[in-house]
C-alpha positions in Angstrom: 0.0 0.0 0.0 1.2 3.3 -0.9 1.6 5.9 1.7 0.9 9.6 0.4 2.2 12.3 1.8 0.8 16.1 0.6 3.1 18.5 2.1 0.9 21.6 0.9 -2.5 21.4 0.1 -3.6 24.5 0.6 -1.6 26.0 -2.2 -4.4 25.2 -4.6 -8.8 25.7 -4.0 -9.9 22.6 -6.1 -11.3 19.4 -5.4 -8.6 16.7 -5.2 -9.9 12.9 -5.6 -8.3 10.3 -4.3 -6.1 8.0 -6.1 -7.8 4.5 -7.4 -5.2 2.3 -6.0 -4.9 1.4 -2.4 -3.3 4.1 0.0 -3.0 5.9 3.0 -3.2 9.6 2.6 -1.9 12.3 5.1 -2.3 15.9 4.2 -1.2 19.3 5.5 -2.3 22.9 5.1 0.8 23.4 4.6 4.6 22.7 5.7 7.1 24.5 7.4 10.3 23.6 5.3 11.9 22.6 8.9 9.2 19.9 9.4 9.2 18.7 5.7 11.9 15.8 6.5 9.8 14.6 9.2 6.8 15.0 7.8 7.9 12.6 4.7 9.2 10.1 7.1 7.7 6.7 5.8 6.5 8.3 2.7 6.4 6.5 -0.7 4.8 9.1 -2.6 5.4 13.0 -1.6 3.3 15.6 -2.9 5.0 19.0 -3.3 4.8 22.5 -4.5 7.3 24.9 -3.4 8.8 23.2 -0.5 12.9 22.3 -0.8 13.5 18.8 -1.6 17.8 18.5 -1.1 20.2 15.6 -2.4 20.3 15.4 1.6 17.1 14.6 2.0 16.3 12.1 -0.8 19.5 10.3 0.3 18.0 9.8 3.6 14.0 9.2 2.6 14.8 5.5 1.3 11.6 4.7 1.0 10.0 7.5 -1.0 9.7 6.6 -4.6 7.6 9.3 -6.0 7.6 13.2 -5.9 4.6 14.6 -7.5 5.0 18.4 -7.7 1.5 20.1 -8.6 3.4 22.8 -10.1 5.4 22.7 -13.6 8.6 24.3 -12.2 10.9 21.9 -10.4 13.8 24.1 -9.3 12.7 22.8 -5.6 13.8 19.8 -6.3 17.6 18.2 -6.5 16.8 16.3 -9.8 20.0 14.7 -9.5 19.9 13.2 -6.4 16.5 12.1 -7.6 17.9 10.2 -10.6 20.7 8.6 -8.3 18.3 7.3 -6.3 15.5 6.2 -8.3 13.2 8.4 -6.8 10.4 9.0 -10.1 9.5 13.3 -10.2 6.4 14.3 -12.0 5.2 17.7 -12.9 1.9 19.5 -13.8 2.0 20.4 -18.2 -0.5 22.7 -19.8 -3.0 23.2 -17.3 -1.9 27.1 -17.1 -2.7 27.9 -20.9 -5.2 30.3 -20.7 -4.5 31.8 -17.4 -1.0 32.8 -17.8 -1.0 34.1 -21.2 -4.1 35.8 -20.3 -2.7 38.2 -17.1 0.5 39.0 -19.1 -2.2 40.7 -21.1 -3.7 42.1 -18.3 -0.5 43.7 -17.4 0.9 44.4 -20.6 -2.9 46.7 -21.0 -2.9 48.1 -17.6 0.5 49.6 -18.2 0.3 50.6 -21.8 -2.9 52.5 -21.5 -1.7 53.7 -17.9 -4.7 52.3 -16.3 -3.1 52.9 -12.6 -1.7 56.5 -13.0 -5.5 57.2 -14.5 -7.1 55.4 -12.0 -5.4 57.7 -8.8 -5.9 60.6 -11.0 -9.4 60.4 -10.9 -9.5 59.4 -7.1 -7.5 62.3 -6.3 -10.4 64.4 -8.1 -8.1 65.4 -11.4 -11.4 64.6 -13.7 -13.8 67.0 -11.5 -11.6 69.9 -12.3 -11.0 69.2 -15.7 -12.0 72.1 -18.0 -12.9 69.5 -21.3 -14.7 66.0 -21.1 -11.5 64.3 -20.2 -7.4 65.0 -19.4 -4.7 63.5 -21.4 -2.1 63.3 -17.9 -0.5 60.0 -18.2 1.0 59.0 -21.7 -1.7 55.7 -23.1 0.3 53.4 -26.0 -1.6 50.9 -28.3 -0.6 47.4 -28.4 -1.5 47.4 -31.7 1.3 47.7 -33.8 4.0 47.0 -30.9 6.8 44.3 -30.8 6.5 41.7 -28.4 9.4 39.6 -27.5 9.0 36.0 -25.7 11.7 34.3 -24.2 11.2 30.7 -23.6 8.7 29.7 -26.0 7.0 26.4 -24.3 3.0 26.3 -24.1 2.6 29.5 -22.1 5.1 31.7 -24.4 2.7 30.5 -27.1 -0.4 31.3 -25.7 0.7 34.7 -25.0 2.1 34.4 -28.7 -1.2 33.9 -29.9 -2.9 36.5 -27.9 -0.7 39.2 -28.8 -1.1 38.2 -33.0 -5.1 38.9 -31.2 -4.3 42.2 -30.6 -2.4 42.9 -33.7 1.2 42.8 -32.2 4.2 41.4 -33.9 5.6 38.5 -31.7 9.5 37.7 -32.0 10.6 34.8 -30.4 13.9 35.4 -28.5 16.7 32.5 -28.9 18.9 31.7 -25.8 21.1 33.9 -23.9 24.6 33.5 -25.3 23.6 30.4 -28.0 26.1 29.8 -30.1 24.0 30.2 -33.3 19.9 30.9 -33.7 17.2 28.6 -34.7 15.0 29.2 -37.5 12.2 31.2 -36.5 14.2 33.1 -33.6 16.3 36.2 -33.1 19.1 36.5 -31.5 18.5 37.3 -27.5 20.6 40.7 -27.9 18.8 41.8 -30.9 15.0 40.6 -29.9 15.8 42.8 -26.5 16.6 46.2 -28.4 13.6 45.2 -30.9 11.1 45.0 -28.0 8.3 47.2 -26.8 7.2 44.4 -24.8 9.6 41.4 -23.6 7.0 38.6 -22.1 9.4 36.1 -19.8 8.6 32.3 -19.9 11.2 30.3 -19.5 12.4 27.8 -16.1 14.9 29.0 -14.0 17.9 27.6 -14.0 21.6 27.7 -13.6 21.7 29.0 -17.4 18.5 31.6 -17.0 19.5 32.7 -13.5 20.1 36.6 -13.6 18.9 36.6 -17.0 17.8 40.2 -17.0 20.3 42.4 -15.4 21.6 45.8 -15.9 23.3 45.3 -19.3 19.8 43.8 -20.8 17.6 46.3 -19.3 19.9 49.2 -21.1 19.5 47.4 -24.3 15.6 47.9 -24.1 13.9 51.0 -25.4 13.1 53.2 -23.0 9.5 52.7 -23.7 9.6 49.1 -23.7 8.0 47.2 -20.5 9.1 44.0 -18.8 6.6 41.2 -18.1 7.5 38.3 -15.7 5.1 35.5 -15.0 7.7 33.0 -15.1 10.0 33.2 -11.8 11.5 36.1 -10.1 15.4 34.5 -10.4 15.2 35.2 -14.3 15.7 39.2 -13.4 18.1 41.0 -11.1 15.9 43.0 -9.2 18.2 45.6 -8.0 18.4 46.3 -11.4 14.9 46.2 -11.9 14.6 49.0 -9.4 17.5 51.0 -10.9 15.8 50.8 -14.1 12.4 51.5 -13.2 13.8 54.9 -11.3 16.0 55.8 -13.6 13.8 55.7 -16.8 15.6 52.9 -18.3 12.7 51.1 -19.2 8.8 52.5 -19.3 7.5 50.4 -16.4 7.1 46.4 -15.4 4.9 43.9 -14.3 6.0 41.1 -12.0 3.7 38.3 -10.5 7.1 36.6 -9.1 10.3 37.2 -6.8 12.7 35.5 -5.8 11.5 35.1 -2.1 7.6 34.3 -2.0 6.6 34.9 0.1 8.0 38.0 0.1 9.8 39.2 3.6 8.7 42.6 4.9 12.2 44.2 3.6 12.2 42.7 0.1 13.0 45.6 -2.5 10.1 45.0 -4.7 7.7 45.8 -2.3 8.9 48.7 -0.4 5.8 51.3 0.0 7.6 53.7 -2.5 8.1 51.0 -5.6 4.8 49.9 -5.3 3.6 53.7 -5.1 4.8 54.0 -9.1 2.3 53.6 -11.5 4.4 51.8 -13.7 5.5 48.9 -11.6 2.7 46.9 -10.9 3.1 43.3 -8.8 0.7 40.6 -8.1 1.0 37.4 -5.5 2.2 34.9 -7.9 -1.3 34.6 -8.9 -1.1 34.1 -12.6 -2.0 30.6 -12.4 -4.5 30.7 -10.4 -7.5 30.5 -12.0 -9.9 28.1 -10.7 -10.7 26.3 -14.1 -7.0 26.2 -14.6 -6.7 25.0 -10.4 -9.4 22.0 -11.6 -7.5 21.0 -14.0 -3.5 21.0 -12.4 -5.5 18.7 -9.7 -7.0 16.2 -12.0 -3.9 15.8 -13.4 -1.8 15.6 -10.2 -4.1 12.8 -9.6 -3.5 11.2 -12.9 0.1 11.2 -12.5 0.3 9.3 -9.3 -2.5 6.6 -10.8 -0.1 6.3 -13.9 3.0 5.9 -11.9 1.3 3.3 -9.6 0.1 1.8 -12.5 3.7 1.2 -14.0 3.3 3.7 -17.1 4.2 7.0 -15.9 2.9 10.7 -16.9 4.9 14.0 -17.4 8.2 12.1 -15.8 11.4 14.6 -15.7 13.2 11.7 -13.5 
């Protein structure tokens, strides 16, 4: 009998069935990462999201044979130790199709047409004391027309691909960082960047992708471009996000990751006066989240661990 143990069920509102094979199954809210050890003691089957998973750990979990993260990104977990000890990792594919792609849009809209600056304008009683119908205060830019750039072009890069041709943007696909050549139907990363009014971030972090936006990149961008992450906070140096977005390097960002989430009470990105600029706007790593898309990375957490059982395992990175 299998013994399941979901470290952190409250990071999704859905219904989760249970498997159809015989098991225990021991859940928590959620898990300090101190108790996470303890908590998998016994554990054949481990159900993460965001909690650390070490070569440590893995070594010393002998009889855990599963990890199912009900996430996609796996940069929690020490693949390699994972591989060394024949411990299977699945991940959650294609469930965030429509959501993801369709807050970058959000964002990309909001700060384009100034929806923020526009919004406190009005508040602060700017429209009442207008002498004409309207005011014309904060600069609004059409996507229409614009150059988006996507960098990591897996499902979500595409859907965002797709809903930018929507809106009558041209989409370049950005080839890696410092590639040695470019595939066809790619730009090289340095020339997609100084092409951009919009660069749309989608790809895992990594070793490779790890400070991928930095000072250098962010100088390289048109002053009216914007930076959208969805993807994860490592990919951009955010003291150079700041820099940027004080400076006038860039026109403004939109960030639904960091690298610490959540976020302590001193992390730069949400100091009061950041998040005071109209042109920097930050959700709670919520991109994801909508509760069709919720449904589904549930289902198919389930699926996964009833495939693995059954000896034909799903969306298998180890």
């Amino acid at each position: 009998m299998e013994r399941i143990v979901y470290l952190e069920r409250e990071s999704i509102i859905a219904q989760v069935r249970r498997p159809n094979f015989p098991h225990d199954w021991i859940e928590h809210a959620a898990s300090p990462q101190a108790e996470v050890e303890a908590r998998l003691a016994g554990a054949t089957i481990a159900i993460v999201n965001k909690v650390l998973i070490d070569a440590g750990m893995v070594s010393r979990l002998s009889g855990l044979k599963m990890i199912a993260v009900a996430a996609t990104g796996t940069n929690n977990i020490d693949l390699e130790a994972c591989r060394r000890h024949g411990v299977a990792v699945s991940n959650i594919r294609g469930y965030a199709v429509h959501t993801v792609p369709e807050h970058v849009m959000a964002l990309m809209l909001a700060l384009s047409r100034n929806l923020v600056a526009y919004r406190e304008s009005v508040q602060a009683g700017r429209w009442h004391a207008s002498p004409q119908f309207c005011f014309f205060d904060h600069t609004i830019r059409d996507l229409h027309g614009a150059t988006l750039v996507i960098v990591g072009s897996g499902a979500l890069g595409e859907g965002v691909a797709r809903l930018a041709a929507a809106f009558g943007m041209g989409v370049i696909k950005a080839e890696r960082k410092g590639a040695a050549g470019c595939r066809a139907g790619y730009v090289p990363f340095a020339d997609a960047l100084a092409a951009a009014d919009v660069v749309s971030l989608h790809c895992p972090l990594t070793a490779e992708t790890k400070g991928l936006i930095g000072d250098a990149e962010l100088a390289a961008m048109k002053p009216t471009a914007l930076l959208i992450n969805t993807a994860r906070g490592g990919l951009v140096d955010e003291a150079a996000l700041i820099r940027a977005l004080r400076q006038g390097t860039i026109a403004g960002a939109g960030f639904d990751v960091l690298t610490a989430e959540p976020p302590p009470a001193d992390h730069p990105l949400v100091a009061p006066e950041l998040l005071a600029l109209p042109n920097f706007l930050l959700t709670p790593h919520v991109a994801w989240a909508s509760r069709p898309a919720m449904q589904t990375l549930a289902d198919q957490l389930i699926d996964n661990l009833e495939a693995f059982v059954a000896g034909h395992p799903r969306n298998r990175l180890v």
